[in-house]
C-alpha positions in Angstrom: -41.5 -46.7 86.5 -40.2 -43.1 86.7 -40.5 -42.4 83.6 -44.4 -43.9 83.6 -45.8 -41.8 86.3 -43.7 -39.0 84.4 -45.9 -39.3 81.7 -49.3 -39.5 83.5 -48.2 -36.7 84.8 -48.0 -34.9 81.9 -51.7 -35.9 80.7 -53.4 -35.5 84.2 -52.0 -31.8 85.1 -54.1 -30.2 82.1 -57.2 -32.2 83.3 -56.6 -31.3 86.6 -55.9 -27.6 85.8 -59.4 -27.7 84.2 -60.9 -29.4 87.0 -59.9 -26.2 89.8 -60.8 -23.7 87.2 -64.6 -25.1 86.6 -66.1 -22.1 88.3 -63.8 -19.5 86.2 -65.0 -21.6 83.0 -68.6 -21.3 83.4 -68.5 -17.7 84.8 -66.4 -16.7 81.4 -69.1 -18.7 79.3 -72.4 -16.9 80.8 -70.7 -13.9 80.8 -68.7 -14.2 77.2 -69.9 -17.0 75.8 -68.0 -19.3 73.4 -65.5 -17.2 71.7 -64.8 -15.6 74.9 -63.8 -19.3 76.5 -62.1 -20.2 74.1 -59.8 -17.3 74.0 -59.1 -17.8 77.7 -58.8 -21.5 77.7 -56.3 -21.2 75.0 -54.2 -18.6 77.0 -54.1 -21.0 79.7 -53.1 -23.8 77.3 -50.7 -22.3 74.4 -49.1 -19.7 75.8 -45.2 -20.9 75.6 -43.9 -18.4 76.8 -44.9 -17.3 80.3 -46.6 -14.4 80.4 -48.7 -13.0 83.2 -51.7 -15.0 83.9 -51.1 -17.8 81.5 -50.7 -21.4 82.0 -48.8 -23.6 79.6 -51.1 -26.6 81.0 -50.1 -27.9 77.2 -46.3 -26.7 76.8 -45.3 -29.0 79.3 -45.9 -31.7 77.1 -45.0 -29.9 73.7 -42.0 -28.1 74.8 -39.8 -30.8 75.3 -40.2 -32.2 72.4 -39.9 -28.7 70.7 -37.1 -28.2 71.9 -35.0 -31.0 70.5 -35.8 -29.5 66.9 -35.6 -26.1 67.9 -35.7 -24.7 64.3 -39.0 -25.6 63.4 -40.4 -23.2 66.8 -40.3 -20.4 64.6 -42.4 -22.0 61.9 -45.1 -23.7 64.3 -45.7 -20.2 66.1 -45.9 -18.2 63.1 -47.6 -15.2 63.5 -47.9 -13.4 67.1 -51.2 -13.9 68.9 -50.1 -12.6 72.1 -49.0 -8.9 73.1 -47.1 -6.8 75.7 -47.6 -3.0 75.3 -46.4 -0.4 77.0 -49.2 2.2 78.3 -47.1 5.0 79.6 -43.9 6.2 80.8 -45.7 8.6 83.2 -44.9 7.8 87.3 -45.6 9.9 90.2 -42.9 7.5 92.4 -39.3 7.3 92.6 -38.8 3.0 93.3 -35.5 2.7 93.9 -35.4 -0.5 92.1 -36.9 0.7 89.1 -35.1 2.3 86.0 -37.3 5.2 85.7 -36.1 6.5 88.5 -32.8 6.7 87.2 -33.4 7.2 83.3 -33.9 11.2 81.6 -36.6 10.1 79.1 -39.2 12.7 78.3 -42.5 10.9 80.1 -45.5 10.4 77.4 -48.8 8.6 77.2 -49.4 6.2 74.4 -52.5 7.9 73.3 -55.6 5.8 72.6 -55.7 5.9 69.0 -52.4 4.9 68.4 -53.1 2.0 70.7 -56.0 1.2 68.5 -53.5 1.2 65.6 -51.1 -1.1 67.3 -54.3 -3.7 68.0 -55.0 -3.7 64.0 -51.8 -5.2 63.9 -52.9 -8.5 65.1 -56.2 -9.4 64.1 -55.7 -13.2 65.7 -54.6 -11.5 69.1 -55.8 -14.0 72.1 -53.6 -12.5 74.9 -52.2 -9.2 76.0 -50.5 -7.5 79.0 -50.3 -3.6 79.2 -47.8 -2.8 80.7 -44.5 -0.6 81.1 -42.4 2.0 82.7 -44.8 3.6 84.7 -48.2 3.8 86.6 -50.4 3.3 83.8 -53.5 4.5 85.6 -51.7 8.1 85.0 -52.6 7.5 81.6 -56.0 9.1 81.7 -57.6 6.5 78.5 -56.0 3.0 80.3 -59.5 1.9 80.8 -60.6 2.6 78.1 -58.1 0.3 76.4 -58.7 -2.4 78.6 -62.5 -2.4 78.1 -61.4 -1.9 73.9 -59.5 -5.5 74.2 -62.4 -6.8 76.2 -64.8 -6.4 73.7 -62.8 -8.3 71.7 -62.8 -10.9 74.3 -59.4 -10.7 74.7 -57.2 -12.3 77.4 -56.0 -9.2 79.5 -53.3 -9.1 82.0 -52.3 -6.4 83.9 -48.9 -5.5 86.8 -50.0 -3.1 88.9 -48.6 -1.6 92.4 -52.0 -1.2 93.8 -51.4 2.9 94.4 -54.3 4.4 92.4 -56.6 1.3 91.9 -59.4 2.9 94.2 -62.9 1.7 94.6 -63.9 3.4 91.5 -61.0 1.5 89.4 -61.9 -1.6 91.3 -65.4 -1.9 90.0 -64.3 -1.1 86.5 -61.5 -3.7 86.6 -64.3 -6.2 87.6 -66.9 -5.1 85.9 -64.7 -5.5 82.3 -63.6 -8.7 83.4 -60.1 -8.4 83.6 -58.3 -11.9 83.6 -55.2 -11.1 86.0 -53.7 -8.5 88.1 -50.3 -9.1 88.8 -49.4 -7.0 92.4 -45.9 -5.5 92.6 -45.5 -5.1 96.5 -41.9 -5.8 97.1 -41.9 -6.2 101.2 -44.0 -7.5 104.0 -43.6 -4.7 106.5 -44.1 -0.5 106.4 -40.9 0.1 106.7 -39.3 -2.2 104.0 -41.9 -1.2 101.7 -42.0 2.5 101.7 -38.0 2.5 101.6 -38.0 0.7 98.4 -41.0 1.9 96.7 -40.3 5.9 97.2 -43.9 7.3 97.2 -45.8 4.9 97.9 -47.8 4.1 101.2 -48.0 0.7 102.7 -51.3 1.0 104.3 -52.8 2.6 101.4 -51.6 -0.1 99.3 -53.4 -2.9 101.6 -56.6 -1.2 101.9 -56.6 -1.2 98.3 -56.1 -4.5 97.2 -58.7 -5.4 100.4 -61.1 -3.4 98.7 -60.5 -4.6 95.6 -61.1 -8.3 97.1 -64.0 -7.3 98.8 -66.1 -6.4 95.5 -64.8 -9.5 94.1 -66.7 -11.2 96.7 -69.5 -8.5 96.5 -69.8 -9.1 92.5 -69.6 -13.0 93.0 -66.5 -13.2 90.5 -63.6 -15.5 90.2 -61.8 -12.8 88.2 -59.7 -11.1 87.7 -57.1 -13.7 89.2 -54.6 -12.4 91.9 -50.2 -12.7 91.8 -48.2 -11.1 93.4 -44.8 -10.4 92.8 -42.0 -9.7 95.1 -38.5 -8.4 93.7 -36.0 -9.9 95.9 -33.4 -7.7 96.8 -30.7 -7.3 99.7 -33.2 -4.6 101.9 -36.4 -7.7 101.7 -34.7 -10.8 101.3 -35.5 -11.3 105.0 -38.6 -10.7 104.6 -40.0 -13.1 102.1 -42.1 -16.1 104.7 -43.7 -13.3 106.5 -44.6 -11.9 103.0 -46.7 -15.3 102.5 -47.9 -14.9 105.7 -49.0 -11.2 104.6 -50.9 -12.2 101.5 -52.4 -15.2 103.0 -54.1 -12.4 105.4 -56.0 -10.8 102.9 -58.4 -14.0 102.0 -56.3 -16.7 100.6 -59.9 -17.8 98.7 -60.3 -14.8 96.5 -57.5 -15.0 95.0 -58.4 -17.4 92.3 -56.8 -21.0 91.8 -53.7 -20.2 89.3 -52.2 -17.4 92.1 -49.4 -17.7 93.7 -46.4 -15.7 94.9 -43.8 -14.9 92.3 -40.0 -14.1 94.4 -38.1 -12.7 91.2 -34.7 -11.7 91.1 -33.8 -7.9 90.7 -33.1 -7.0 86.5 -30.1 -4.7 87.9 -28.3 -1.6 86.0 -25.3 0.4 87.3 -27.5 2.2 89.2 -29.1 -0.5 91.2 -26.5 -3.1 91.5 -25.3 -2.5 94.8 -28.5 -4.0 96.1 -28.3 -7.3 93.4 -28.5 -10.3 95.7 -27.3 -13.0 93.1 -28.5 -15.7 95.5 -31.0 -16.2 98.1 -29.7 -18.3 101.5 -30.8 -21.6 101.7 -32.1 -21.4 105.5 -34.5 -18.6 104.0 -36.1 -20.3 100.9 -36.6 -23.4 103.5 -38.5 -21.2 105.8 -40.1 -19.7 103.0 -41.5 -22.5 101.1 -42.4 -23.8 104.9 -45.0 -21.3 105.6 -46.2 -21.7 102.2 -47.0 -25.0 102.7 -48.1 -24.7 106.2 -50.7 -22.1 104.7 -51.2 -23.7 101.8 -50.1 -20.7 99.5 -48.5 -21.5 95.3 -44.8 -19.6 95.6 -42.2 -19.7 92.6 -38.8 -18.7 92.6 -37.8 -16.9 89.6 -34.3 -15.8 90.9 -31.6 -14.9 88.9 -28.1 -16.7 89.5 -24.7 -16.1 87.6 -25.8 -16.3 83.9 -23.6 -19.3 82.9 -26.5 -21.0 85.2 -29.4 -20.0 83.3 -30.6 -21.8 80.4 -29.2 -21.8 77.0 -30.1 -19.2 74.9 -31.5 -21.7 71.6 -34.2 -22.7 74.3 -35.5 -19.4 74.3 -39.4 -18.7 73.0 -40.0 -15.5 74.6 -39.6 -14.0 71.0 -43.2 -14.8 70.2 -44.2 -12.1 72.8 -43.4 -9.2 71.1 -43.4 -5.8 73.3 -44.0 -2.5 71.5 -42.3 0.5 73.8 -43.5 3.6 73.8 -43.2 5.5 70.5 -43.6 2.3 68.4 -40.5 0.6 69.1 -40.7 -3.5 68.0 -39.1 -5.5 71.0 -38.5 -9.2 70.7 -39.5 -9.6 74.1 -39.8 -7.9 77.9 -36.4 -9.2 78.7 -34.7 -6.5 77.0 -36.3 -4.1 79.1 -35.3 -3.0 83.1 -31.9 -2.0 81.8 -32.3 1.4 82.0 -30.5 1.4 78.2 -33.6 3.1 76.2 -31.5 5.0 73.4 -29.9 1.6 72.7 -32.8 -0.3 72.8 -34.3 2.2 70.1 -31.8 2.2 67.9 -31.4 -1.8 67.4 -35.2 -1.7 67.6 -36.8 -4.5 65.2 -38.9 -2.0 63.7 -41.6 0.9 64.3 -45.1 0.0 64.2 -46.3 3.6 63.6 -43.8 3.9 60.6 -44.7 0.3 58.9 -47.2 -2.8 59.7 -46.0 -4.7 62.1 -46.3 -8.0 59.3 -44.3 -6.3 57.3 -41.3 -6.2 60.5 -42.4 -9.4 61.7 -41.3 -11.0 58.1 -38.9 -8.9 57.5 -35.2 -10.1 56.5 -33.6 -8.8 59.6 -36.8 -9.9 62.0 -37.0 -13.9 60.2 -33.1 -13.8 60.9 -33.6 -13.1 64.0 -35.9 -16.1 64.9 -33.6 -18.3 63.3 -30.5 -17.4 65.0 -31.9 -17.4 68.5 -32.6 -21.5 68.2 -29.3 -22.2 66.7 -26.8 -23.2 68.9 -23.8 -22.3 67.0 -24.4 -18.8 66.1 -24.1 -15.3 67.2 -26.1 -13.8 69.8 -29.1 -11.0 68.0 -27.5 -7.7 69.5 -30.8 -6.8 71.4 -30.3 -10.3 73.5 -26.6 -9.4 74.3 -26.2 -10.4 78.4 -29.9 -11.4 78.4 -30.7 -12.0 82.2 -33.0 -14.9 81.0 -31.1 -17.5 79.6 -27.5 -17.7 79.3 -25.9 -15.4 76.3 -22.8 -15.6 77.0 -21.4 -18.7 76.3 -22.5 -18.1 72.5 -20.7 -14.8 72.7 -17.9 -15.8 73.6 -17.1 -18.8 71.2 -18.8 -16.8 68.5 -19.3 -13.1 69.4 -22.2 -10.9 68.7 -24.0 -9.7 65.5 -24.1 -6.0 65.2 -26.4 -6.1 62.5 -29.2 -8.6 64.0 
């Protein structure tokens, strides 16, 4: 019987998922018509992998079954229609969580013609999130990136800490028809806040996204979508409920029907790892997830535990998102990234986009071994996914080490 209501399960979510986004559906087809609805109904419904803003209404009912052949993934992907750039390594903070604070890289803009040359690249691109080590409203041609994918009717995500977006931006961000901010806030009080985020102010922050809500309302739009995510850490475990509580204050309506609050674990580095909190006490997720229900708030924890615990690395699919760093570099994925290791992650790069099309890397010797080695499950771990804080690595390295080459 279980397994019956299982499987009406699986059938009924997409429907339902449909049925809560009717007024998002119809906005997106007056506004962009066909092509533009079907670009954002098929983020909602193909996207594997997870990204930001995306739904996998379908996956749950693919994956599975997916996943018990794991070696044909690579072949029923094929090429990448989804995208994660990186905008800028430019930031006028100091987050004491974050690598940049921490790293000696020279700080650049990607400039907007080589952006343009990284969007040839994929000419059946449905989804993208800009995004990267750094504010990328400092990047003085951001918007006029976003509003270049948008006339393409692409998906658009964006993470964002909410520290420059002022009216102006707001309007724009509307007005373009972004599909989803993700908000990086990272505590519910002042003084939690501005301790972790060096630079930033907390009241500045929530006048922001309340302005920003309040021309949603104004401009009678559904999007762009509102999540928040809050990087748990020993200085704001404590205060994750009355973060609920927090966001539930600034108009739980506007937020859009897919939002919810994201508690993710820290990506630590040397640096950093003093305030890794490798689990969260039980009496404060039940208090959490209490409030979230009492105010009827969507929360997910995404927290990392010892990495035997995670998932086995052959059920992996992040490696259809590729990310392209700044200066080119072919990533497999955004999991490699937050490690404050960028020389490494450059020189075991898949490729460089600004040196060679990125079809001719994506079917490349080295980058078609690479797909196929992360579904095996007895093989070597792809040196780039070494200690991946994602899914578990290390049991593969240790019974059968790691390829220096791949």
């Amino acid at each position: 019987m279980k397994k019956i209501f299982k499987n009406l399960e699986l059938i009924i979510t997409p429907i339902f998922n449909l049925f809560n986004y009717k007024k998002i559906i119809f906005y997106i087809l007056r506004k962009r018509g066909i092509r533009g609805l079907y670009k954002f109904l098929w983020t909602k419904f193909f996207v594997f992998a997870g990204g930001e803003g995306t739904g996998n209404w379908i996956g749950s009912i693919f994956l599975p079954i997916l996943k018990l052949y794991p070696n044909l993934i690579p072949e029923i992907i094929g090429y990448p229609q989804v995208l994660e750039i990186e905008i800028t390594t430019k930031c006028n903070k100091k987050c004491l969580i974050c690598e940049h604070t921490y790293w000696k890289e020279p700080n650049k803009d990607l400039s907007f013609e080589e952006f343009k040359k990284i969007i040839s690249n994929f000419p059946k691109l449905k989804w993208v999130n800009l995004t990267g080590e750094g504010d990328a409203f400092l990047n003085k041609d951001y918007l006029k990136m976003i509003e270049y994918l948008k006339k393409r009717d692409i998906f658009v995500a964006l993470v964002d800490s909410f520290d420059l977006i002022d009216e102006n931006i707001s309007k724009k961000l509307i007005e373009l028809g972004v599909d989803t901010i993700y908000i990086s806030i990272d505590a519910a009080t002042k003084e939690t806040y501005e301790k972790i985020k060096i630079g930033c102010n907390f009241e500045k922050t929530l006048n922001n996204i309340k302005t920003f809500l309040k021309l949603k309302k104004e401009y009678k739009s559904p999007i762009p979508e509102v999540y928040f995510r809050y990087i748990v850490n020993k200085l704001n475990v404590h205060e994750m409920p009355d973060f609920v509580e927090l966001v539930y204050s600034l108009n739980k309506n506007l937020l859009g029907p897919g939002s919810r609050i994201e508690f993710t674990g820290l990506l630590y580095f040397p640096e950093i790892e003093h305030l890794f909190l490798p689990k969260i006490p039980d009496e404060l997720i039940k208090l959490t997830i209490k409030k979230a229900k009492k105010l009827g708030m969507n929360i997910s924890f995404v927290h990392p535990t010892h990495p035997k615990n995670l998932q086995p690395m052959h059920n992996c699919i992040a490696w259809q998102e590729p990310y392209i760093m700044m200066g080119g570099y072919v990533m497999p994925c955004c999991a490699v990234l937050m490690s404050n290791k960028r020389d490494f992650l450059k020189k075991y790069a898949l490729g460089n986009i600004f040196e060679k099309p990125f079809k001719e890397i994506w079917y490349s010797k080295r980058y078609i071994e690479f797909r196929k080695m992360i579904v095996k499950k007895r093989e070597k771990v792809p040196i780039l996914c070494a200690g991946c804080r994602a899914y578990n690595t290390i049991d593969r390295e240790e019974k059968y080490g790691i390829s220096d080459k791949i």
